[in-house]
N, C-alpha and C positions, 0 to 999 in steps of 0.2 A: 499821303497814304491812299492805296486802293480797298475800300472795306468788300472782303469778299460775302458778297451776301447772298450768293448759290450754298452757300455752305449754312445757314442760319438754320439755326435750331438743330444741329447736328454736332458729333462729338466726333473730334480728328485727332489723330496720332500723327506726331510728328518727330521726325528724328532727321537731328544734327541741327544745333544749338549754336551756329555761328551767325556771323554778321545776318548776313539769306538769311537764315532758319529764324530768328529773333523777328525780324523784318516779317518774316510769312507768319506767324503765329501770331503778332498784333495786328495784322491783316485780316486773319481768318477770326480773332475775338472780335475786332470791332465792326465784321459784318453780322455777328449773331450765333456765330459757333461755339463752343469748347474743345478746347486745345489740352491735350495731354504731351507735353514733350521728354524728350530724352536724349543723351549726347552720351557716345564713351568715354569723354572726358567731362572730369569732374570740374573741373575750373567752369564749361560751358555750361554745364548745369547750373553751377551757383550764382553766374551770369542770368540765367535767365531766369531765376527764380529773382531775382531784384528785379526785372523788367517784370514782375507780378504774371510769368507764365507758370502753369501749374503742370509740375512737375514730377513725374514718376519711370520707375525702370520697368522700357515698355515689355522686356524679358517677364515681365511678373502682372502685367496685365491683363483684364479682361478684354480680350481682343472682339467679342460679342457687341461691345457696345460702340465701336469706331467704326465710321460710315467711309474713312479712307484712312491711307497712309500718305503721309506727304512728308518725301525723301530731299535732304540738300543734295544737290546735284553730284556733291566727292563721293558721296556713300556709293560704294559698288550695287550695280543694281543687277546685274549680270555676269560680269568676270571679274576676277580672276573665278570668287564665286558670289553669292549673291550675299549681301551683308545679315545678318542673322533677325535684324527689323524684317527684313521684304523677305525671310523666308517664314516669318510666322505671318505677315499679310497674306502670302499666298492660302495659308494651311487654313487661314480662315476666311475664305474669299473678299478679301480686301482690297479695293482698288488702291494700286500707288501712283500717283501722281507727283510735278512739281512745281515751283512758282508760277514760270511759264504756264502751265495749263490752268493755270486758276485765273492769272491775267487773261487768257485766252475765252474760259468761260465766264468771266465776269465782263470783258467788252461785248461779247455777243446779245449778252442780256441786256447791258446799258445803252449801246452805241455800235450794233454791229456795219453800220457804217463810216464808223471813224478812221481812217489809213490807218495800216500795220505794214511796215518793213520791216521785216526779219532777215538776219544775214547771217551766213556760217558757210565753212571753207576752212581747211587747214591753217593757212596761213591770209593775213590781211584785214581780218573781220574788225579789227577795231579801230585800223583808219577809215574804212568803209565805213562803217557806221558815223563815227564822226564827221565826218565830209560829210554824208547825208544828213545825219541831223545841222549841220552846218549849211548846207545850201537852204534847208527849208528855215530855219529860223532866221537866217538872211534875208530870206523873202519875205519874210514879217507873219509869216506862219506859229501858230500855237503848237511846237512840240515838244514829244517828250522823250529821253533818252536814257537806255537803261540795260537789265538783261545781267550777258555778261562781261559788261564794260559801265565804269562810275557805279549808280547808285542799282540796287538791288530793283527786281521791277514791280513790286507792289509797295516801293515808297514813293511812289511817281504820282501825280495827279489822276483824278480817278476819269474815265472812258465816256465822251460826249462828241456830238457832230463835231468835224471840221478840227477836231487836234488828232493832230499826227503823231502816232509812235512809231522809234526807231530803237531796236529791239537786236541785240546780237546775242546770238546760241549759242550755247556749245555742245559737242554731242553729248554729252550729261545732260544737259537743259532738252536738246530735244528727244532723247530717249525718255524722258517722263511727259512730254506731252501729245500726248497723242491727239489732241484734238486741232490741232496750231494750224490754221489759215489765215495768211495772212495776204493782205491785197495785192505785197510785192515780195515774194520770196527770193532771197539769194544765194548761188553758191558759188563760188570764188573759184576755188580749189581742193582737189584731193589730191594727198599724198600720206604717206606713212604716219599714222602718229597715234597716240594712246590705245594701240593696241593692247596693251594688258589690261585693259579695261573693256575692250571690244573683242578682243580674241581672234579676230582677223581683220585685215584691210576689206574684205570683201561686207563684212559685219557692219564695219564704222562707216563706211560708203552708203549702204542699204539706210543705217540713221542719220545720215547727214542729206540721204534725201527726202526723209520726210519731210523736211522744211519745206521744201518747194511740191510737195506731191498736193497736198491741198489750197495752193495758192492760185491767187486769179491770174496773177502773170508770174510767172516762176525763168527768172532769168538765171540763164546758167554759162558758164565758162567753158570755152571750145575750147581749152590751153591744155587738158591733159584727158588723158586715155580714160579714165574712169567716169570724168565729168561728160566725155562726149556719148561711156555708155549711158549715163541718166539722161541726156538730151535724146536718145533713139528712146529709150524706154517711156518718156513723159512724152515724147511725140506720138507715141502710138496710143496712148490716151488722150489726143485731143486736146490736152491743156494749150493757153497761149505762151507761147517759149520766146524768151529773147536770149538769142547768143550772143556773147561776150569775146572778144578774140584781141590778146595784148599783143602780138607780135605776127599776126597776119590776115590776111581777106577772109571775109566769110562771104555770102549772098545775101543775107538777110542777118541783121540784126546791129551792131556797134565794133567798132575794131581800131585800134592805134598802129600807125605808121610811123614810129619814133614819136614826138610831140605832138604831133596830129593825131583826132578823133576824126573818125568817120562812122557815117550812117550808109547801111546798108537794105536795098529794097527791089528781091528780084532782080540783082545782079546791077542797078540803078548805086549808082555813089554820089555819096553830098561828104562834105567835110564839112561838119556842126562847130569842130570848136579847135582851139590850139592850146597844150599844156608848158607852152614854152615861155620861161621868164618864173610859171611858181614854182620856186625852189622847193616848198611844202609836198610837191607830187612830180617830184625828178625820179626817173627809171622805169622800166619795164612793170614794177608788180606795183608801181603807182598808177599806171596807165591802166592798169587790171581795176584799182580801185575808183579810178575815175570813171570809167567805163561804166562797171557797176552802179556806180550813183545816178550817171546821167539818165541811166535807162530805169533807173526805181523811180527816178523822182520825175520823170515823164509820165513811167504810167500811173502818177495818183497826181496828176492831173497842173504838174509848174509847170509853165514855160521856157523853154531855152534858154533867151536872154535871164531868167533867174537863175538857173542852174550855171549857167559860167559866170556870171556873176556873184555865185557862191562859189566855186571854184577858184576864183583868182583870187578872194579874200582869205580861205581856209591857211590857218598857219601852223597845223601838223598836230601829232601830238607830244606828248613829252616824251623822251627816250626814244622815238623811233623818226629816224631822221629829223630829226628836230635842229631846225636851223638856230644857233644859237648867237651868235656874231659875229663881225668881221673887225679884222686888224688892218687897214688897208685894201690888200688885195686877198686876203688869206682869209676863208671862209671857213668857220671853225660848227662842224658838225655831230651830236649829240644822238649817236645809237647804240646805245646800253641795251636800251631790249633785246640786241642781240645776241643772245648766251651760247650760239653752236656758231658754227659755220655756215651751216645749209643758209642760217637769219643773215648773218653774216655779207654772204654773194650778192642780195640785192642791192647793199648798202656800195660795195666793192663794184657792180658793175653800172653805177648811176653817174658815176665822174670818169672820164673817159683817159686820164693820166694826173699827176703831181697831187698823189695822194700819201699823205703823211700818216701813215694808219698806227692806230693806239690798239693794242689786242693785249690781251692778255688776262688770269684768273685761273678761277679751277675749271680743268677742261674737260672738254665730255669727250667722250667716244671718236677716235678719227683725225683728233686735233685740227689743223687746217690742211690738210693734203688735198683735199678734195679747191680749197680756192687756189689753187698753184695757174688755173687759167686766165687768174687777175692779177697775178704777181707783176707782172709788166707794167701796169699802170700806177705799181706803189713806188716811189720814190723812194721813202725810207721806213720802217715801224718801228716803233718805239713798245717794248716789252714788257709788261707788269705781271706780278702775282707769281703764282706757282707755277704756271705752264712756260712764264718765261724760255726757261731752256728748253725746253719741247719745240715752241714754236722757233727758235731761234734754230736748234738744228733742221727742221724744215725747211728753213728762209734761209740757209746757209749756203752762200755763193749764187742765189737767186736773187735775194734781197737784199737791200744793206737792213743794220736795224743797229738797233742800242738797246741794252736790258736798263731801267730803269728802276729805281727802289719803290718811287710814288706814281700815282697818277698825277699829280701835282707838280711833279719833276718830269715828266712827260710832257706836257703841253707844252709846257716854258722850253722845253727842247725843239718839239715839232715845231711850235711859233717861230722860232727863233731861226729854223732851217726853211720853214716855208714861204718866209719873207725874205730869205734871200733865191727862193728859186725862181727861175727863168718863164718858167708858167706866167700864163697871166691871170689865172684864176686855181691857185694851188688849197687844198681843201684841207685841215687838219681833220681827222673823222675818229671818234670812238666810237669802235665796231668789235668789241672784245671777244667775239666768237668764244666765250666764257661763262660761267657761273662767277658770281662775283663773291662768291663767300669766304674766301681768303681774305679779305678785305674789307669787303660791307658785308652790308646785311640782306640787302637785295639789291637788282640795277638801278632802282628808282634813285635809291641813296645814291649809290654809283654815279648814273646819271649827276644827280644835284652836285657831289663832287666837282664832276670836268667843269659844271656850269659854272660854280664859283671860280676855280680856278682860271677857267679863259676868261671871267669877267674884272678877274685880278691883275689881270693884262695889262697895259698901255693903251690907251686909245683906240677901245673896243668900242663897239656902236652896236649894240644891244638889235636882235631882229627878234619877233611875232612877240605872241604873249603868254606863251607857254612858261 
């Protein structure tokens, strides 16, 4: 635990009583504050009043004697409208803050020069992170990893020289903290996403760059239109900018040419490293993540040889491309976290033909018509859940497939047809382009599902340790 102890001898309002919230209010008591919490739901309440936080409906409180409001990052804090806590902070000049910004002010105080990487991007942030905290704890480095990915970041060890935090945002986490510098800021990518919470693309763009506006090197992604305007925009402030570029040349800064990384310098090219042979980081918006890493974990000061060295070791994470074992020749691949399609395409355009694809669940919006430019590299799909017949009339006369009753009956199908194809590296992939709620409970369960089932297999040889 990090004891916040900027906040001692001070009394905090806190709202939203979950995992976070529980976590930031034993934080904020055992630096020396008083914590008043509150949660719309009652179960969260009676939760935390057994963790001995003290408890009251802050609708009926004196808002005179709280020195802040400290918000879980779900609570709206702005759109659709502002949650009915941060409209009486407002009324009573209350600052709102969130976890993030209390980590933030509590390293400054203890260890402001301890490395911070911070990363956020539409999509990718929590193989980034992991990879980076994985290159550095490879190198035999003290770090710590947290945010929003594993554990909450004020239950993480508390801020001193020479240990590294690796820290992923969301725009929830960075819309409450406004003070967040951190030594190596990331951002990946923008596209479309939580807008009802932001109220426009132009909104959640403006808070996804706060992460990098304060940081000492603010690496950013030349891969899409919005990311390139916050590289003109932090350029014209002088900040140090490293671009990012997954599928072409920049002049300056890191780029992938298929499996090759390269460095760029005033139009000078070196190729630093090769992503060829880790299965853990195959495709395009791996190469985005590798990218990313090499250049955070340069500028707080590893060397090359550690960072591919932590690169060739990383073994992914769970549910997103997660290699999970081979039958032979037949490589049996594990991406549940993929619930749309858009998640979907990277999984689809990472093997380059005799893909034996598993989809299927409750479908969102679109169904798969948008990946119909990877249809040629599928071999056959095997259909589950509810959207079965949707995606089946999609795939019809484009695809072969089979409707399927189980996921479990799926595999043992795809196994069965993948070992006899012609390929000599034919891939089984759950890539459900799905919500998995017809079914489980979430992908993770999902995920666990395929796991068991392909390890139910014949003479599977188990790979990484996810």
């Amino acid at each position: 635990m990090i004891p916040i102890t900027v906040l001692a001898g001070k009394t905090i309002a806190l709202f939203g009583l979950g995992g976070s919230g529980i976590a930031t209010a034993k934080a904020v008591m055992a630096g020396g504050a008083q914590v008043v919490g509150w949660d719309d739901n009652a179960a969260s309440v009676a939760k935390a009043e057994l963790e001995g936080i003290k408890t009251q409906d802050l609708g009926l409180a004196d808002w005179s004697q709280f020195s802040a409001l400290v918000l879980a990052p779900g609570v709206p804090l702005t759109h659709p409208k502002p949650h009915w806590s941060v409209e009486l902070a407002h009324a009573h000049n209350v600052e709102i803050v969130g976890d993030i910004e209390l980590f933030v002010r509590e390293r400054m105080m203890l260890a402001p020069d301890c490395p911070l990487i911070a990363i956020t991007g539409t999509n990718g942030k929590s193989t980034t992170t992991a990879l980076i905290a994985h290159i550095i704890r490879n190198s035999g480095r003290d770090v710590q990893m947290g945010g929003n990915i594993g554990q909450a970041i004020l239950t993480l060890e508390p801020p001193v020289t020479n240990r590294f935090y690796v820290v992923e945002c969301s725009s929830y986490q960075i819309d409450l903290a406004p003070s967040l510098n951190p030594s190596a800021g990331v951002l990946l990518n923008l596209t479309p996403d939580h807008l009802d919470r932001h109220g426009t693309m132009e909104n959640y763009a403006a808070i996804k760059e706060r992460l990098i506006a304060k940081s000492d090197v603010a690496i950013i992604s030349d891969d899409d239109d919005f990311c390139r305007a916050v590289i003109k925009r932090q350029g014209e402030r002088a900040k140090e900018i490293v671009m990012i570029a997954k599928d072409h040349e920049i002049e300056n800064g890191f780029y992938a040419d298929g499996d090759k990384i390269f460095k760029a310098k005033n139009g000078a090219v070196e190729k630093i490293a090769s992503l060829a042979g880790i299965g853990a980081l195959r495709g395009a918006h791996n190469a985005q993540n590798a990218l990313a890493a090499i250049a955070a974990c340069l500028s707080v000061g590893l060397t090359l040889d550690e960072i591919i060295a932590g690169l060739i070791s990383f073994p992914g994470l769970a549910h997103r491309m997660e290699q999970i074992g081979k039958q032979g020749k037949v490589l049996f691949v594990n991406d549940s976290k993929a619930t749309n399609a858009e998640a979907t395409a990277p999984a689809l355009s990472s093997f380059p033909d005799s893909i034996y694809w598993i989809a299927g669940g409750v479908a969102k919006a679109g169904g798969i018509a948008s990946l119909e430019p990877f249809f040629s590299r599928i071999t056959k799909a095997y259909l589950i859940g509810e959207a079965a017949t949707q995606f089946a009339a999609t795939l019809d006369e484009k695809v072969s497939y089979e409707i399927t009753d189980t996921l479990t009956i799926a595999v043992e199908n795809a196994a069965r047809d993948a070992a006899e194809a012609a390929s000599p590296e034919p891939v089984v992939l759950l890539s459900p382009s799905c919500a998995s709620f017809d079914q489980f409970p979430n992908f993770e369960k999902r995920g666990d599902a395929f796991r068991e089932a392909v390890m139910a297999l014949a003479n599977i040889q188990a790979i990484g340790g996810n």
